[in-house]
N, C-alpha and C positions, 0 to 999 in steps of 0.2 A: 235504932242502930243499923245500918248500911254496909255491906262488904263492899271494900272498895278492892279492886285491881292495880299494883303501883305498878308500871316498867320501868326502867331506867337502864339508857342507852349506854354505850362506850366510854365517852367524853363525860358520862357522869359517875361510872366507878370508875376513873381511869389511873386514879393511887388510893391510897391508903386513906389519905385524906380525904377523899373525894365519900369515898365507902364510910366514912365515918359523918360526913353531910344526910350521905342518903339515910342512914340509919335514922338521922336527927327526923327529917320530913316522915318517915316510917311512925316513927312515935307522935309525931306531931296528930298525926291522924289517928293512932290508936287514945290519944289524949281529948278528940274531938269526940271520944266515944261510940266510933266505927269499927269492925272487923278488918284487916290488912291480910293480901296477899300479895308478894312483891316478884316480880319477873325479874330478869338482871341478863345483860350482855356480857361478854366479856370484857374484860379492860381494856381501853384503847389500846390498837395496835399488835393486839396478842394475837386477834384471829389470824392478820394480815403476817405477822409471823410464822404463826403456824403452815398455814397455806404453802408460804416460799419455802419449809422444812420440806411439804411433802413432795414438792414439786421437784425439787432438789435431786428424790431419790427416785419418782416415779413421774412417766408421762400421763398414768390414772387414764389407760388406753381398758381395763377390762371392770368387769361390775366388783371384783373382788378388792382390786385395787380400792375403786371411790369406797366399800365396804370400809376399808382400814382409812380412807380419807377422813370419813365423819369421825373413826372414831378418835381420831388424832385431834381434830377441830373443833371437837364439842368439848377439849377438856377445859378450855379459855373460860367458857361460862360455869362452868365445875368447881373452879377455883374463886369464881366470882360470889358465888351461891354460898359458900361456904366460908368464906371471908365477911361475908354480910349478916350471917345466921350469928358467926360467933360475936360479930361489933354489937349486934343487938343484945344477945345473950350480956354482954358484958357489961351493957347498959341496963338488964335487969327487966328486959322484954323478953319473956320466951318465946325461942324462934329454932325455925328446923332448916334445915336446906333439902331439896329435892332434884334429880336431876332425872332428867324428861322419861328415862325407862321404869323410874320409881314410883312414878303416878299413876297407874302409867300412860301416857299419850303414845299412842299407836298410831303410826302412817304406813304409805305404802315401802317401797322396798328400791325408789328411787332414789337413790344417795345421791346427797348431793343436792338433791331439789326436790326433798319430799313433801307429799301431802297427808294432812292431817286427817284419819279417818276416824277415829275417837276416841276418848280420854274417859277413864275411871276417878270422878272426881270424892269419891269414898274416903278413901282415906284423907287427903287435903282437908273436907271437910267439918271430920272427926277431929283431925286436931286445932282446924278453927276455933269449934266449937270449943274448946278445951282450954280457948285464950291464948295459943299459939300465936305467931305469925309466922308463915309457910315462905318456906325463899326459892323460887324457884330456877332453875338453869335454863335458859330460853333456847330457841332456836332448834331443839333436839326431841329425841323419841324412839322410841323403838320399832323396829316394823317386825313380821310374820314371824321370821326367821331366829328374833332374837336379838339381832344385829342392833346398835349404835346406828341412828339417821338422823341428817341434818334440815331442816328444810329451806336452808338457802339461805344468800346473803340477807341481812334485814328481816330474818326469820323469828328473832324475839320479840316483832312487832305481831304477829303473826300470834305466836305463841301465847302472849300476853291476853289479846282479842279473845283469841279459842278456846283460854281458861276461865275470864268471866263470863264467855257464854257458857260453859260449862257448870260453873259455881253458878250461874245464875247471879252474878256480880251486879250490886247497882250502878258502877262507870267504871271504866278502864283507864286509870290516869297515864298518859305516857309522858315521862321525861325525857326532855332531850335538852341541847346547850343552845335554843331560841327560843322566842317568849310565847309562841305557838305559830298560827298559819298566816302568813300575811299574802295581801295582793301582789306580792312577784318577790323576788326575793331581794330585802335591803342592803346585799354588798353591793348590788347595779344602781336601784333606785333608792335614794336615801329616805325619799319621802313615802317610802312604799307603808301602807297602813295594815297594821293588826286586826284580823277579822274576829269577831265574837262568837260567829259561828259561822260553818261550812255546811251546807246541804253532802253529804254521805258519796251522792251520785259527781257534785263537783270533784270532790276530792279525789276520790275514786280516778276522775280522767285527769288532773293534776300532776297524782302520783306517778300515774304511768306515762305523762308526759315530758316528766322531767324533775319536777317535784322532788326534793326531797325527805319533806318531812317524817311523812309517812309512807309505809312499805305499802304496796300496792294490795298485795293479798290480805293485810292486818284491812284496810277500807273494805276491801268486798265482804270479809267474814265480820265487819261491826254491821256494815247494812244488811248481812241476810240474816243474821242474828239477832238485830236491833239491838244492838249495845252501845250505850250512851260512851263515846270517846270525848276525852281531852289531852288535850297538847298543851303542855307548861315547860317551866324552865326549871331544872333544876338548880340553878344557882340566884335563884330570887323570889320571891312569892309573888309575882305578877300575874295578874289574871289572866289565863288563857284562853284558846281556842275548845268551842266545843262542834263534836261532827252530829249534824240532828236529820231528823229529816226533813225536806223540802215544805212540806206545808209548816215545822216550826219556825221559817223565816219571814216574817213577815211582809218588810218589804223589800222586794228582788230587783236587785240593780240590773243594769245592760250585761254588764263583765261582772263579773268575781274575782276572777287572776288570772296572771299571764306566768304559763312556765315557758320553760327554754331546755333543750337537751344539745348537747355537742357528740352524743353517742348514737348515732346513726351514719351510714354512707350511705351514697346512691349509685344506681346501677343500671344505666342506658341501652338498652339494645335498640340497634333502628331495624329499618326493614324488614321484618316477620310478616312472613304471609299471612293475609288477613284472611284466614279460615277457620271452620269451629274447630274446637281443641288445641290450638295454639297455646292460649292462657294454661290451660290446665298441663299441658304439656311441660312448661315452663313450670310453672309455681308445686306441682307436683314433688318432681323431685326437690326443690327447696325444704319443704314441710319434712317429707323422709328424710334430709338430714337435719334437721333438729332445728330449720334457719328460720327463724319468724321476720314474715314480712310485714312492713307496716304502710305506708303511702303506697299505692299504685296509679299510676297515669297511663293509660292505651290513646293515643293520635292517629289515625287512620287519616295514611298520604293520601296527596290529592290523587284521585284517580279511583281509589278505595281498596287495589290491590295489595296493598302493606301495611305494617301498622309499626308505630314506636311504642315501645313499652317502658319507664321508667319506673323504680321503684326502689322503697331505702329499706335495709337490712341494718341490724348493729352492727357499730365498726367492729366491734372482735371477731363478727362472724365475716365480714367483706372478702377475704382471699379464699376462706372457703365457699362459701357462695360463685364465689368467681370460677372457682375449680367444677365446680357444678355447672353451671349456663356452660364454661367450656366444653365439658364432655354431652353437650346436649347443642352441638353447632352444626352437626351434619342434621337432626334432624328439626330441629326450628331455622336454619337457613339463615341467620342475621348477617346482614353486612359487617357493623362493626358493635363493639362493645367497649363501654366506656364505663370508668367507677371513680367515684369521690368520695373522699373521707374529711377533705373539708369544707364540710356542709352543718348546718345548724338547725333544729326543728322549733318554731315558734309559736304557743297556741295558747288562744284568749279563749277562755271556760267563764262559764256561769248560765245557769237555768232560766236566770233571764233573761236569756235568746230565745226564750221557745215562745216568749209576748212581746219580743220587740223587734222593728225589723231598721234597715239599714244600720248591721251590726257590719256585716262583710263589705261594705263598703265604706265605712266609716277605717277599718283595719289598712283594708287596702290603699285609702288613697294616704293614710296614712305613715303608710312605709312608700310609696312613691315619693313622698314629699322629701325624703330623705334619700332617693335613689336607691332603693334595694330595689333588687330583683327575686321574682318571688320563680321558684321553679316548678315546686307540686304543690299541687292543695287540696286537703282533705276536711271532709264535716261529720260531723254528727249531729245530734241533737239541742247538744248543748256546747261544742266547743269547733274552731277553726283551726286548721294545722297550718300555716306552709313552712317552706323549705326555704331558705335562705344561702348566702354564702356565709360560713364560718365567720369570717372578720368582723359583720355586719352583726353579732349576735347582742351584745348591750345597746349598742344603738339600737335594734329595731324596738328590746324590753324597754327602755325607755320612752321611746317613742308613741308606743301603744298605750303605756303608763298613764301618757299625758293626753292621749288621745282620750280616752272613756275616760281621765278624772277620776284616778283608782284614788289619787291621795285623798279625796271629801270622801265623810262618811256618809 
């Protein structure tokens, strides 16, 4: 007998109907002779509701405010929890619902975007044991204070992770409305192919590159926890994607996937005197307001007395960024400044760059062929970023697609 972890996203409770599906998959597995514990989102659309309520009445300028944020926003999943506890109940499954201060999972006191610092899985357990199945409210918890917290968008992916490491869960099954993780994403590329498995670390730079499937912090907390994840559909029993680690793959392609983001701007400054503390000078105050940088490029003119500094911020933060380098002109000196917001980020992942080599020239001459102009570019270990012009953004995913032969298995 196995405790399995089910989530299931938006777009899978997102009526009545939908919540009566999930229940079916719920028993399916308690029918296979498993333990079930079920996460759950809200219903589509309801968070994104709620949001534009609070937004409505408050510009959420003081910590008090985001306090009464969460607690307005966590009720989507509340409702969720408790519409699924009773479909099961009435299907003759005994089931509870719980909602994130009930267990309790305890983060810090960042509303809005908190983190999870740890969860009493005691009672959940107890009424496992007992033949229950436990319904839980994603995304939410309590911190110090007492207060209602949220821990951010895609935070029941999160949630979900952080319970079967807790319960000590044999796999954390996550439902969403695709058949699991494929090599790029198939509304661009039709032939884009279904992976069997993701190395932990791939995904991981996926997520946060553009990726959708999975929330970026649900990948970090399944690799540092080792929790076997999968990505299924829930509206078909297809077999899905599972996240392992790198030595479970056997054989490692060149690429893995190509993601794409349209949620980034870039931000030119020329001319800074090229002395020490410039950078710091600059990217300092960025960090103190809250602005995470991602790409950076420093060009030191000819001469070696100046330098250009480019670099992309997300487009939501772009005018405040901008308001920042402005109030810092008298003292970094720049000639001019320059920002774009239609820019696109493009980046080939897989761990199979760390054994093979003309990866970054195989990409590049490959988007020359098709005349993109590449602006920044950034590496890691395992993955290429550049920076493109917006327009350019399916053309270049396909491009690359066909380049590395993502569609052969």
């Amino acid at each position: 007998m196995k405790l399995i972890v089910q989530k299931f996203g938006g777009t899978s409770v997102g009526n009545i109907e939908r919540i009566r599906n999930v229940a079916t998959k719920v028993k399916k597995e308690l029918d296979r002779g498993n333990k079930v514990a079920v996460v759950v989102s809200a219903m589509s659309g309801v968070t994104n509701q709620l949001v534009a309520y609070v937004n409505e009445l408050s510009p959420l300028s003081t910590p008090q405010a985001w306090a009464e944020y969460d607690q307005v926003v966590s009720s989507g999943e509340q409702v969720t929890s408790g519409l699924l506890a009773l479909c099961l109940n009435e299907m003759g499954v005994p089931a509870r619902s719980y909602s994130g201060w009930q267990i309790p999972l305890k983060t810090d006191a960042a509303h809005g975007k908190a983190r999870i610092e740890s969860i009493d899985a005691a009672s959940m357990l107890e009424e496992i044991s007992s033949g229950k199945v436990v319904v839980v409210a994603g995304f939410q918890g309590i911190d110090e204070n007492g207060r209602v917290s949220t821990l951010g968008r895609g935070g029941s992916d999160t949630s979900a992770v952080a319970l079967a490491a807790a319960l000590k869960a044999d796999r954390c099954d996550i439902y969403t409305d695709v058949d699991g993780v494929f090599t790029t994403d198939p509304r661009i590329v039709s032939n884009a192919r279904k992976l069997d498995k993701v190395a932990y670390e791939e995904m991981l730079e996926m997520a946060s590159l553009g990726a959708k499937v999975l929330q970026t912090r649900s990948v970090e907390m399944a690799m540092n926890h080792n929790v076997i994840v999968q990505v299924l559909n829930s509206f078909n029993d297809t077999k899905g994607t599972l996240l392992v680690k790198e030595e479970d793959i056997v054989e490692q392609k060149r690429i893995t996937g190509i993601a794409y983001s349209r949620d980034d701007a870039r931000i030119s400054l020329t001319e800074i005197a090229n002395i020490p503390g410039m950078s710091a000078a600059l990217f300092a105050p960025l960090a103190q307001a809250g602005i995470n940088v991602d790409m950076i490029v420093q060009n030191v003119t000819e001469g070696g007395k100046s330098t250009d500094i480019t670099f992309t911020v997300p487009k939501v933060d772009v005018d405040n960024a901008i308001a920042v380098v402005e109030k810092l002109r008298d003292k970094l000196q720049y000639k001019s400044l320059h920002a774009d917001k239609h820019v696109a980020k493009i980046s080939i992942v897989g761990v199979g760059m760390r054994s093979h080599t003309g990866i970054a020239q195989t990409m590049f001459e490959a988007l020359a062929e098709k005349n993109i102009n590449i602006s920044v570019i950034s590496t890691s270990e395992i993955k290429i970023s550049v920076l493109i012009a917006e327009e350019y953004t399916e053309l270049a995913v396909r491009s690359l697609h066909a380049a590395f032969e993502l569609e052969k298995a």
